[in-house]
C-alpha positions as CSV (number, residue, x, y, z in Angstrom):
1,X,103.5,111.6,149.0
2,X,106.1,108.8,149.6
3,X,109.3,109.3,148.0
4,X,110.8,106.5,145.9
5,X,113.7,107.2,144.5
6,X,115.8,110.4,143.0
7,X,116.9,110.6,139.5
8,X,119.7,112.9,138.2
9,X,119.6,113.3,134.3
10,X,123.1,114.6,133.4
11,X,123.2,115.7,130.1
12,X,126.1,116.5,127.6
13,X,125.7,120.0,125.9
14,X,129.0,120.6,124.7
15,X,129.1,121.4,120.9
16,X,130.3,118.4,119.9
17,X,126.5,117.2,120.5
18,X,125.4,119.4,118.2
19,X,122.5,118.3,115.5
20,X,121.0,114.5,115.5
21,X,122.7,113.6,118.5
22,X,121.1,116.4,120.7
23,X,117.5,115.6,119.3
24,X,118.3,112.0,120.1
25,X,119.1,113.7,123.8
26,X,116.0,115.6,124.2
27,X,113.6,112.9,123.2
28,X,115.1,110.1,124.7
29,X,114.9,112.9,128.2
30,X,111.6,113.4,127.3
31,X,110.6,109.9,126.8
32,X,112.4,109.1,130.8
33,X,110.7,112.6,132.2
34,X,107.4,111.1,131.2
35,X,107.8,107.3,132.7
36,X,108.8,108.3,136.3
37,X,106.5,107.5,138.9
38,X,104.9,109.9,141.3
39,X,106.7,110.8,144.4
40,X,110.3,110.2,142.5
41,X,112.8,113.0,143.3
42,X,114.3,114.6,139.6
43,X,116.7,117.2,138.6
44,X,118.5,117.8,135.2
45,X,121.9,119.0,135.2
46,X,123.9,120.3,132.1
47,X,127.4,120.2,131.1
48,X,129.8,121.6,128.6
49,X,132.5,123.7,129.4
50,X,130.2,124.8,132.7
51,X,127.1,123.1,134.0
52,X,123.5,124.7,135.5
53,X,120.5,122.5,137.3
54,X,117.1,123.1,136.0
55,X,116.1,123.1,140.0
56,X,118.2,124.4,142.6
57,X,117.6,121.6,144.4
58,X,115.5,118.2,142.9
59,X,111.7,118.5,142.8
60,X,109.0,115.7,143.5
61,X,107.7,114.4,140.5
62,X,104.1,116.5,139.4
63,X,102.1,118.1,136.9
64,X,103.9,121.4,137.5
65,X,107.4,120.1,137.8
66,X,107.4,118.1,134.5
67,X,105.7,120.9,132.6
68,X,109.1,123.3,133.8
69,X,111.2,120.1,132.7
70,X,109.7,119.5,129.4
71,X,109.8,123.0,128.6
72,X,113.1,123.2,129.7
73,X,114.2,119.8,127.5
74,X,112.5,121.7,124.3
75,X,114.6,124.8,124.5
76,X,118.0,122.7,125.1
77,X,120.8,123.2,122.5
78,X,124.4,122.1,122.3
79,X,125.8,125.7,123.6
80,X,127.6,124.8,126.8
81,X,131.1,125.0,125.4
């Protein structure tokens, strides 16, 4: 598969985005996780006080890899600090 592009998502989990802004996060992540096309290069990194990757390193776009990302997006919460 040809690669296209890569696409960082950085998101902001520190508690001030606690409540409506965080479920306007996580759907709007959603939304973008769903619209990439194949072959694109995606990773998710959090922040707060610390940060974490979803993937070590960023995954090609697939079945697999969005189900992990999706799942991932659905457990988020403002709890990095």
């Amino acid at each position: 598969t040809q690669v296209f592009s890569e696409m960082i998502f950085i998101v902001d989990r520190s508690g001030s985005m606690s409540g409506t802004k965080m479920n306007s996060v996580k759907e709007t992540l959603q939304m973008f996780l769903r619209s990439l096309p194949e072959g694109t290069l995606f990773n998710i990194v959090s922040f707060g006080s610390s940060f974490s990757k979803l993937f070590p390193e960023s995954r090609e776009y697939n079945e697999k890899s969005l189900q992990e990302a999706t799942d991932h997006v659905t457990k988020m919460s403002a709890n990095m600090g």
